[in-house]
Structure formats: structure tokens, C-alpha cells
N, C-alpha and C positions, 0 to 999 in steps of 0.2 A: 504494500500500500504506500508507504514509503516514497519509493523508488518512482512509482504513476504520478503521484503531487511534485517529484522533483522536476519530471518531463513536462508537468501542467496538463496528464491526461482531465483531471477533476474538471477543468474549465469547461469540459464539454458537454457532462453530466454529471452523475453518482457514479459511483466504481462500487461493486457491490463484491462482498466478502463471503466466500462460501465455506458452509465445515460440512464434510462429513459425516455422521457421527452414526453410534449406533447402542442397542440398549443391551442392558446386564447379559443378557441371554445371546446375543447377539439375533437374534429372530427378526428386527427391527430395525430399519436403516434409515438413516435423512440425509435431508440435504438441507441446509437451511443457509435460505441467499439474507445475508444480513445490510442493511443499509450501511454505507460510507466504512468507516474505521470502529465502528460500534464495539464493543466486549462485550462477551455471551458469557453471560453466567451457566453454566452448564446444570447445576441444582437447581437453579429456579425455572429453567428453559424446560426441564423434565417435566416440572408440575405444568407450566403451558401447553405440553403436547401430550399428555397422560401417558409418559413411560415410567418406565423404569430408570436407573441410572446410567447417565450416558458418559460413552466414551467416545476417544475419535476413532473410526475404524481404521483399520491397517490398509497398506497399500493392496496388499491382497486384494482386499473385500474390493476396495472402490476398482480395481479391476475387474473383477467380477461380475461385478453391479453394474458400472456404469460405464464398464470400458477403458479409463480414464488412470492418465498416470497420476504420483503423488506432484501436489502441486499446481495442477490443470483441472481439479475441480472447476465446474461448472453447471449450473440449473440445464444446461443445453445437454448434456451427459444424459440427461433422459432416453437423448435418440438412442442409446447402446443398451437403456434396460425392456429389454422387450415384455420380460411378466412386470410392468410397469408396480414392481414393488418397494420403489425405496419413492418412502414419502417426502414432498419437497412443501419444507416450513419457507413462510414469504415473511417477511418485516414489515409490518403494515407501513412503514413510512417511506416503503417505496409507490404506495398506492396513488396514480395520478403522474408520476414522475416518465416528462416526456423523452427524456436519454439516459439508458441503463448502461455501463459499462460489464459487461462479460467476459474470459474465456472465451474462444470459439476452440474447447476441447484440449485446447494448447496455449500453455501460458505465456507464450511469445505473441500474443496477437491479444487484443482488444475488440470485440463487437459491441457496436451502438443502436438499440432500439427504446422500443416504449416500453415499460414495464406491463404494460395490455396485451402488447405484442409478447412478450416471453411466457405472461401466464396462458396466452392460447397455444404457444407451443408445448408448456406442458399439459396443459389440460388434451389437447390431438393425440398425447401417446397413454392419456388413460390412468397416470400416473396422481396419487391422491396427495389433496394440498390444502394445506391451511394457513391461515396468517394469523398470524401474533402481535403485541407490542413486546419489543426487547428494550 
């Protein structure tokens, strides 16, 4: 995040911050696109999405799941989960917000859309989503 505000990506939009994560059992997987440089309380974020306790998944997992190397997390990784089972948590204060900065799968690149536009890509692959206040 960092290293985007050095270049002046932010002047364009949000840059949105992704984790991985997943619950005690691991049965349970997110994605949660958090707004700007925010800090995610992990304990409190459980109770918002009624898990269990969460951790970040391994590189493993988020291959498995979403395709997707450690580091190139992205909401757009959905295209690689075909049993559209890792739920994607949204930060309500992206709601409204006409330039999203993304991953396009690869964390050498930046994609710019509408946060309208990303939740109808996820909602096309079937993939369950909810939004929160972090």
C-alpha cells in the first residue's frame, strides 16, 4: 500500500486491500476487499461474519481456491473458484465508490473500475457476499 501512494496510484481512486482468510476448521474461506489502508481486526471481523476464528490461509489454500499466488490476492480470483465457495466480505465504504483499484490476478498490475462493476463480477460466478462496517 505503501509503495501505490508513493507512485500517486490513490489519486485515481481507492486501492483496496485484500486478506485471505479462513476459519478454525478451515471449512470456511474469505476474501475480504477492505477499503484504503484500513486494519482488520481479525476477532471482531469473526463476530461480523459469524465464524469461527480466523486465520490467514496459506499459500496452498489461496491456490487452490482461487488460483492465485501469495501476494496477488484479489476479489477478481473468483474467476478461478469454480464451486464459487470462498465467500467474498465487501467494506461497506466502498459502496458508491466510482474507481476501485485491484489486482488483475497479478500484483504487478492495477485495474480501475466501479465498485458496482466488481460486485457484479462477483455476484456472475455465484460466489456469496456480504458487506460489513470494518
Amino acid at each position: 500500500m505503501e509503495m501505490l501512494t508513493e507512485i500517486g496510484l490513490e489519486q485515481k481512486g481507492i486501492i483496496g486491500k485484500n486478506l485471505f482468510l479462513r476459519d478454525a476448521k478451515g471449512l470456511r474461506h474469505f476474501l475480504v476487499f477492505v477499503y484504503g489502508d484500513k486494519k482488520v481486526d481479525l476477532a471482531a471481523l469473526k463476530e461480523k461474519i459469524g465464524s469461527t476464528r480466523l486465520s490467514f490461509g496459506s499459500a496452498e489454500r489461496l491456490e487452490s481456491h482461487l488460483g492465485l499466488l501469495k501476494g496477488s490476492v484479489s476479489p477478481l480470483g473468483v474467476l478461478y473458484n469454480l464451486d464459487a465457495d470462498v465467500e467474498i466480505v465487501f467494506d461497506r465504504d466502498f459502496i458508491g465508490c466510482s474507481s476501485v483499484g485491484v489486482h488483475p490476478n497479478d500484483n504487478t498490475g492495477v485495474v480501475w473500475l466501479s465498485f458496482e462493476d466488481l460486485v457484479r463480477f462477483v455476484e456472475a460466478n455465484g460466489n456469496p457476499i456480504s458487506y460489513i462496517n470494518l
